[in-house]
Structure formats: structure tokens, C-alpha cells
N, C-alpha and C positions, 0 to 999 in steps of 0.2 A: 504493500500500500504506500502510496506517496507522502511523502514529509506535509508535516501540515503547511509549511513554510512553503510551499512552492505554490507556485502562482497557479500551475492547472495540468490539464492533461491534454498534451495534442497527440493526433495519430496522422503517420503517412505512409499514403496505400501508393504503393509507386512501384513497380518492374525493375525501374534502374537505380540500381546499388547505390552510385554517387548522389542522388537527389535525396534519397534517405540519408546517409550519410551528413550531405550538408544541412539538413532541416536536426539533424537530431546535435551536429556542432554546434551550431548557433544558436536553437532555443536553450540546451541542456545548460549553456552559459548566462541565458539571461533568467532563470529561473523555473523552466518548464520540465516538467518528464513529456519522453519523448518517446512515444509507442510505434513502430515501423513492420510493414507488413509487406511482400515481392509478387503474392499473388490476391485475386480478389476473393477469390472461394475464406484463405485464413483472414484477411484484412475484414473482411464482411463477420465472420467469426469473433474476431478479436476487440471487432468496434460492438458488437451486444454483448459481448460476457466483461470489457473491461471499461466501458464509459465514458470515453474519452469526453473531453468538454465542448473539442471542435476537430475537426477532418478536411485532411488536404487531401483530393483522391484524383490521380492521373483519369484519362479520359480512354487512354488505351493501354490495356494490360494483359500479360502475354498467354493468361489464360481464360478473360473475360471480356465484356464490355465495361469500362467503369462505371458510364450511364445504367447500367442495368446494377451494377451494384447499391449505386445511389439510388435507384427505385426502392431497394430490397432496405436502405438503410432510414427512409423514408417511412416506411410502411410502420418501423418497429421503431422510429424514434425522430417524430414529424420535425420535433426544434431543434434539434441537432445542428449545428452550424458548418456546413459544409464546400467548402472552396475549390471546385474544379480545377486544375490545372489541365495545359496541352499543350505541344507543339504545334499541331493543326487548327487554327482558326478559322473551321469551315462553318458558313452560318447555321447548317443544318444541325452541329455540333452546339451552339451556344444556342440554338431554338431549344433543343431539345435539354440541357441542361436547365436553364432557365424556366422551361413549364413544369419542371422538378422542384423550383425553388432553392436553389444554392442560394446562399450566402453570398457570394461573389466565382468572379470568372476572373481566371489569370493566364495568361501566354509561357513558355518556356522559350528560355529560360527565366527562373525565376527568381525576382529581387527580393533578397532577406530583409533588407528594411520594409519593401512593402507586406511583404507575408507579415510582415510582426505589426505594421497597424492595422490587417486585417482581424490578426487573432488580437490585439486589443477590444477595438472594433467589436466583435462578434461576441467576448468573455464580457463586454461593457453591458453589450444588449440583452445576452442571457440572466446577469446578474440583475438588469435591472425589471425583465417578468418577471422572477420569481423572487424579487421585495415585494413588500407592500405596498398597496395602489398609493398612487401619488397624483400631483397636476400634472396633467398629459404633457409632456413636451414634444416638440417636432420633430419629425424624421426629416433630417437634412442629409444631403448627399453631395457635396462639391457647391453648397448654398443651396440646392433644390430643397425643398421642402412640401409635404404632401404624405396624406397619408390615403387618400382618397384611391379608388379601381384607377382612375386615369391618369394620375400623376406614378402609381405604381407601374405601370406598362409602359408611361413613358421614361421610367428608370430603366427598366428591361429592356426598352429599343434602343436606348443609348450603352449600354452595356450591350447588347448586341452588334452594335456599330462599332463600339471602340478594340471590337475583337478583330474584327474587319479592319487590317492593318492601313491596307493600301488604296481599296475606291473612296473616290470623291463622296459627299453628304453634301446634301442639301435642307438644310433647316427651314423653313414657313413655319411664318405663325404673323399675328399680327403686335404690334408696337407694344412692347411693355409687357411682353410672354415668357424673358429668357429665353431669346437664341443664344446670345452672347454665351453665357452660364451652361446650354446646352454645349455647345462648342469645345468649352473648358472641361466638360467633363467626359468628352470624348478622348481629347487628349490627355487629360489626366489617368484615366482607367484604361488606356494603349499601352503599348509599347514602346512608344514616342515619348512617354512621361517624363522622358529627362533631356528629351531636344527642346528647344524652343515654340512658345505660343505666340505668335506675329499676329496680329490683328489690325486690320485697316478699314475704317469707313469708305466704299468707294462712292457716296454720293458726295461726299463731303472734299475728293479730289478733285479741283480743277480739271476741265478735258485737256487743258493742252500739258500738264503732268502728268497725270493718269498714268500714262506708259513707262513713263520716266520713275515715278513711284513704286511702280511692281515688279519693273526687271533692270534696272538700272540705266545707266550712260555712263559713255568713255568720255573723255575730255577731248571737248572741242567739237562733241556730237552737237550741240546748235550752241546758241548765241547764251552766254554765262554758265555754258559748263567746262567749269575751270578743273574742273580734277574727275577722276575716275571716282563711279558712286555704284555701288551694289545696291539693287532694288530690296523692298521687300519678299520677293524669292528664294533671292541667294539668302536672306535672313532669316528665314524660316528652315534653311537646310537640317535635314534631320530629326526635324517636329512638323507642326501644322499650322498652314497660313488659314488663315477665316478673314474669309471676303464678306464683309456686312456688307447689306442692299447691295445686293449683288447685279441686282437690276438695272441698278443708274449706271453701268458701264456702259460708254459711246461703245459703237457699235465698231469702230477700228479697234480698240482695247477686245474687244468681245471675240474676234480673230485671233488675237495675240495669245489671247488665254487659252484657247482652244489648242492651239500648236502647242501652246507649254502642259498639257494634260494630257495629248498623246504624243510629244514625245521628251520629257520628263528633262525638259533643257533650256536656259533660260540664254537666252541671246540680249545680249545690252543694245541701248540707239550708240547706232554708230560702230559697232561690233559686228564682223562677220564669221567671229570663232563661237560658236554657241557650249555653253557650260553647262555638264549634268548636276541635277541637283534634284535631292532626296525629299520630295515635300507630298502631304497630304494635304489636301486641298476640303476645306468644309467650307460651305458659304452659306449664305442665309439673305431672307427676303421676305419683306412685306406686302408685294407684290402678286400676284397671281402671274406666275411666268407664264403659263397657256395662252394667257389671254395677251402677253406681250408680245409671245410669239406670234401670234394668228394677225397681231396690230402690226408687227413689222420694226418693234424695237426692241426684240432680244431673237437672237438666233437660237434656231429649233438644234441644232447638232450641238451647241454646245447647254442647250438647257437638259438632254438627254443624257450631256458628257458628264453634266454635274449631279442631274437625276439619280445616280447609280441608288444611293442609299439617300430613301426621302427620310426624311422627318418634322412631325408636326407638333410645334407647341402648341399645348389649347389654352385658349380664354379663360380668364379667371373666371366667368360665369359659367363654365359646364363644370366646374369642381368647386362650390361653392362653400363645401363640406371642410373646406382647408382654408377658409378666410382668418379664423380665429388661429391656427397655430402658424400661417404666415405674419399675425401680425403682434402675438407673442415674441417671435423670431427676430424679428425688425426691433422690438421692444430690447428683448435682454444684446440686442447689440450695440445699443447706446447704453444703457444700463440694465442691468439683471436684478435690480430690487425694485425696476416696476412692472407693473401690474396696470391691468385694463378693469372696469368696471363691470358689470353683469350685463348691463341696457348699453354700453359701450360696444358691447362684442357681438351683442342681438342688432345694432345698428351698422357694425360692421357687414354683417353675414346678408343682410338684408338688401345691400346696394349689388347694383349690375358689377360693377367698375369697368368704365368702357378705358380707361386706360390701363387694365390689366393690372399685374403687380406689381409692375413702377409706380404706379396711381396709389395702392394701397401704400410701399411702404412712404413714399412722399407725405398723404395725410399722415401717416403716424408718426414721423419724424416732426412735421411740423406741428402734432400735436404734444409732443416734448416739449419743443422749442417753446409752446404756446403755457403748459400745466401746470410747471412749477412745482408739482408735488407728485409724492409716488404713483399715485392713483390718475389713469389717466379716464377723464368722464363724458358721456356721451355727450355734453354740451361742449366740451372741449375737443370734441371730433368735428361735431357738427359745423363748427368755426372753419374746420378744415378741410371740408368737402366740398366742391364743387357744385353748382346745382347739375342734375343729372336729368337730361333728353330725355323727354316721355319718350313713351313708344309711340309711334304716329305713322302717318302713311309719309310717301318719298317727298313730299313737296314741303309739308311742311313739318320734316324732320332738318332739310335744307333752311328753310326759312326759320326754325329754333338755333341754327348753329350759325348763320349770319345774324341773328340778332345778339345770340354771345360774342359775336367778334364787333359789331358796333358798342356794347356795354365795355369791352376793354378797349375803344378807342381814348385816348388821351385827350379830345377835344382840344388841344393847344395848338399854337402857331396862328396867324391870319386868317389861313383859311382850310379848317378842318374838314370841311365835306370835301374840298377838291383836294387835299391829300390823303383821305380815307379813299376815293376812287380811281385817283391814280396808284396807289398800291392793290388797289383788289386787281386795276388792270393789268398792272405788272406782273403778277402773279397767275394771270390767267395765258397773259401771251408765252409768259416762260413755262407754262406745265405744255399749251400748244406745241411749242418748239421741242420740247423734250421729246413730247408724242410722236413728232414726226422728224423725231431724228437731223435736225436743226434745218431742214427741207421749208423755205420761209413760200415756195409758192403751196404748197401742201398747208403748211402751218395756216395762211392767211384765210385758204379754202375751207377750210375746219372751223375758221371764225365767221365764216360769213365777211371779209374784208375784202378791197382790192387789196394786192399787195403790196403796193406804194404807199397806201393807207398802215402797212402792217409793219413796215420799215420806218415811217414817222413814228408811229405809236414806239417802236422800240428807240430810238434816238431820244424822245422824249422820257422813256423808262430810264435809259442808262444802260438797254442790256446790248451787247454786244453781237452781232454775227462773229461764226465761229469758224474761221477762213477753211478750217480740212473737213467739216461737217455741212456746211451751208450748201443747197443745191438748190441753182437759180430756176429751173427746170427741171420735170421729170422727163424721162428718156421716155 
């Protein structure tokens, strides 16, 4: 029987000698007994007569299926905490590990530091079912938090994906869902976990850097590039780039990306040596790319390229069931000794939030800022909620969202109506131009304009035509 003093019992059901070997050096060091088994017939044996606390069981063993072990270890001991490992990151491999309910999924070779915060981890959550009940706290996972059907299977697709070393992911969802956070947890629970996470807003790039941003320039490739610059590609080498709003890439960008996704090499401006480079690509978008496609401003071969592994954040309104411990979450990370109110948390559960869980934790932040005292109360929400868009038919759901946007006009300057309408215009000619791919006889067509008329209108905006996108003419 084990010392009392030791921290627990692991067991590794493994075929190859050195994997048991190094799981039972490393734990026996930091305080664990270390139970080790070669085939599954004794391993399945030795995990019901000896108990272990948590199980690392290979996926192929030389005289079983692992998977079928794990059924068998399931049947007789459903909370058992147990961590697949494999060399083979075949999807059908983590589908089928994963509708068993493992604890976690891990790639071989495998990292001793992460094995040991998984059996933290796992020895933390066991110990804490079997205390006595307490206040619910959140299941977070890389900040995801949920404990709802649907925020659980979106933990499972993402562990599904992050096994999947190599194809591209595509995140959807809409504004304030965590893609960002899905992203990070892709790469964090890969094999990549210790290359780099590069992240870049491509709406937020100028078009005429754009290119220059993601795969670099040599010096003297145009006018102020004084030194050789590695893109965001070359910087990602090894880890994974995530292209937020993936969508807003010009459509010359949108070619470039393509060549660099099949053929894994990043050519700089002004370079005709093109450079291999090890990057997973995950992108993400608010957008409905079909519909971009079928409009003629996102290409169909490379929304297919990036398609390979979808994924969908949902709305904070289909999990509605996790409002209250996302905003516990948000609570104990500015401070851990407050606390929400009863009709605070019934006020909480009860709004849509059309801004998803950015919207949540912002009120609740701002109801900190606002409370002053530990207890934060439902008048002290309410200060910090938005009014919230009945439900209405399309016109005048439009007509409630331009009346919010007149209510935060500023009324200042000379003459506020004609700078309130000159920005609604500009704003309308610039979503045109995007639409049609900076195409200003297109664009002006779409407005009902001539387009001399739609050339003034931008001159007087400020927005510029875009010399490599503008097309005075359709062919």
C-alpha cells in the first residue's frame, strides 16, 4: 500500500518499455507511485484490483485496442480520469476516444511537464467531487468557460482539432464569441504548444501593407523599405498564425495566401528565393464566407483551403445556462472576494447579450468599477447594461439601431446634422467599395449613383481610391 505521504497513484498502460520507464522516473521523483503495465489484457487487470487515481493508456497496444480497453475501464469505473496518449492523430482516433470521455488527449511524444499538469489537473477535479458541495465554480479551459451540452462539445471539437497537427481551421462565430480564445486553445493542446502564437487583425491592415505584413520584404522592395523585414509567416514558424476577419483580405492578399497553404513557403516582395516555413494556419471570421464567395469578395478555392476543419462559436444566447458562472469568472479575476447578488444573477441570465461574452464580461467589469463594495447589485448592473433591441421585424429592428446611433451622437461642432450625415455617408460608400472589391463603377451601381457623382462623394469623404484594386471598368 502506498505511503500516506505520497501525493497519488498513476498507472501507464503503454507496449513500449521507455514510455513506462520515463513516466514512472519522473513522477516517482515528484511524489507519485507509479503502476506500469506492457499489455492491455494485465493493464485493464491491474487498473480494477489496484485503483489507481488517474491512467495514461496508449491508443495502440500490441495485444489490444487501447480504445476498447478504455470502454472496458469505463464501464467499471465511469470517473476514473483517463488521458489517451498516441503517435497517430487520426480524427477517427480522437472521435472515438473523446465519445468515451477521456480526461484529455495527448500526441507522442510526450511532454513530462504537461503530463504532470494534466494529472494535477485531473487529482484537483477528482478531489474536488468527492468534498462536500460547495459554490459551483467554472469549468475553464485555456479561459473557456461552460459547463452547458454546447460549450462541452465545443471543448471536444477543439481538442479534436488541436490533434489534427497540420490542416488549416476555420473559426465562425459572431463578434464577442471567442475565436481569439478558441485559437489559443488549439494551439495550446497541439503539438505546437511551444512554437509561437502570431496573431494579426487582417481588417485592421492597411491594403497596400497587407502583403508586406504577412510575408515580409527585402530592402528596396518599394519606396521606405530600408532593411530586410520577415512577415508575420516567417514568425509564426513552428507554431500557428491566426488570421482574425479573415475576410477583409483584398483579394491580391487572398492569392498570396493560397500559394502559401499549398505550398508551405513564404516568398518576401521583392524576393524570388521563396522560404519553407512550418506554420499552421487557423483563421477566423464574422462573416459568412459563402455568401462572400457567391458576392465575388472572397475566393471559393481558398475558403475550401481554409475550410478543412470548421469551427463554430455559439452565441451567448443558445447557452444561456452559463451566464452566471461566466460572470463569477470575470468577477474572481478582478477580485475573488466578490460576489454577485441573487436578482443580480437572475438579471444577468435573463438578457439576450447581442454582444456575446465580450458584452457580459465588459458590464461586469464596469460594474466593479461602478460598486465599490463586495457585493455587486442588480441596480449596479443595470447602470451597466445597454438598453437591449426588442425583437421586431427587419425595418424596424434597423430603425431601433439608427436611433441608438443618433442618441450617441455628440451634437457638437456648427453643424451636427450635416456631420452626422456625412459620416453615415462615408460609411456606407466605404462598406460599397469593400463589397465590390474597390470596382468604383460597380460600387457607384450598387448605390444607385453616377459615378462621377460617387468619386465626388469620396473626395469629399476623404476616402481614397486604391490604385492596385480600383477598376474603372468591368471587362
Amino acid at each position: 500500500m502506498a505511503d500516506a505521504t505520497r501525493k497519488g497513484t498513476l498507472q501507464i498502460i503503454d507496449d513500449e518499455a521507455s514510455i513506462c520507464f520515463a513516466f514512472r522516473r519522473y513522477f516517482e521523483k515528484r511524489g507519485y507511485d507509479v503502476l506500469t503495465s506492457s499489455r492491455g489484457a494485465e493493464g485493464l487487470q491491474q487498473c480494477l484490483s489496484q485503483n489507481p487515481d488517474m491512467v495514461f493508456l496508449d491508443v495502440r497496444l500490441g495485444d489490444a485496442d487501447g480504445l476498447d480497453i478504455l470502454a472496458q475501464i469505463r464501464q467499471e469505473r465511469p470517473q476514473l480520469p483517463v488521458v489517451v496518449m498516441t503517435a497517430y492523430g487520426t480524427l477517427e482516433t480522437v472521435n472515438r476516444a473523446m465519445a468515451s470521455q477521456v480526461f484529455d488527449y495527448v500526441t507522442k511524444p510526450v511532454d513530462m511537464s504537461q503530463a504532470e499538469q494534466l494529472v494535477l489537473q485531473a487529482l484537483a477535479s477528482t478531489s474536488a467531487a468527492s468534498a462536500a458541495p460547495a459554490a459551483p465554480a467554472p469549468a475553464a479551459a485555456e479561459g473557456f468557460v461552460g459547463e452547458s451540452a454546447v460549450m462541452q462539445e465545443l471543448f471536444k471539437q477543439l481538442l479534436r482539432v488541436a490533434a489534427m497537427d497540420e490542416a488549416p481551421v476555420l473559426i465562425t462565430g459572431a463578434t464577442g464569441t471567442g475565436k481569439e480564445l478558441a485559437a489559443r486553445m488549439i494551439h495550446a493542446r497541439s503539438r505546437r504548444r511551444h512554437g509561437p502564437f502570431v496573431g494579426v487583425n487582417c481588417g485592421a491592415l492597411p491594403d497596400n501593407l497587407v502583403e508586406s505584413e504577412l510575408f515580409g520584404h527585402c530592402r528596396g522592395a518599394f519606396t521606405g523599405a530600408s532593411e530586410d523585414k520577415p512577415g508575420l509567416c516567417e514568425a509564426a514558424d513552428g507554431g500557428v498564425l491566426f488570421l482574425d476577419e479573415v475576410g477583409e483580405l483584398p483579394l491580391p492578399t487572398q492569392v498570396k495566401l493560397l500559394r502559401f497553404l499549398d505550398q508551405r513557403q513564404v516568398e518576401r516582395i521583392g524576393s524570388v528565393k521563396p522560404q519553407p516555413v512550418d506554420v499552421r494556419v487557423v483563421a477566423a471570421t464574422n462573416r459568412d464566407l459563402e455568401v462572400a464567395v457567391r458576392q465575388g469578395s472572397f475566393r471559393a478555392d481558398l475558403y475550401y483551403r481554409l475550410a478543412v476543419l470548421p469551427i463554430r462559436t455559439p452565441l451567448l444566447r443558445e447557452h444561456p445556462e452559463d451566464v452566471p458562472a461566466l460572470a463569477h469568472y470575470f468577477l474572481a479575476q478582478v477580485d475573488p472576494e466578490l460576489s454577485l447578488a441573487a436578482d443580480a444573477c437572475e438579471a444577468l441570465a435573463g438578457r439576450d447579450w447581442p454582444g456575446n461574452v465580450r458584452e457580459l464580461r465588459n458590464v461586469i467589469l464596469q460594474a466593479v468599477a461602478k460598486g465599490g463594495g463586495p457585493v455587486i447589485t442588480k441596480a449596479c448592473l443595470e447602470q451597466c447594461i445597454q438598453p437591449q433591441a426588442p425583437e421586431a421585424a427587419p425595418d424596424e429592428q434597423r430603425r431601433w439601431h439608427l436611433e441608438q446611433y443618433v442618441d450617441a451622437l455628440s451634437w457638437s461642432g456648427d453643424n451636427p446634422l450635416r456631420d452626422a450625415l456625412s459620416e453615415l455617408q462615408s460609411l456606407i460608400i466605404a462598406r460599397a467599395l469593400r463589397e465590390c472589391q474597390g470596382n468604383q463603377t460597380r460600387a457607384a451601381a450598387r448605390l444607385g449613383v453616377h459615378r462621377n457623382a460617387l468619386h465626388r462623394m469620396m473626395e469629399e469623404a476623404g476616402l481614397k481610391s486604391n490604385s492596385h484594386t480600383e477598376k474603372k471598368d468591368d471587362d
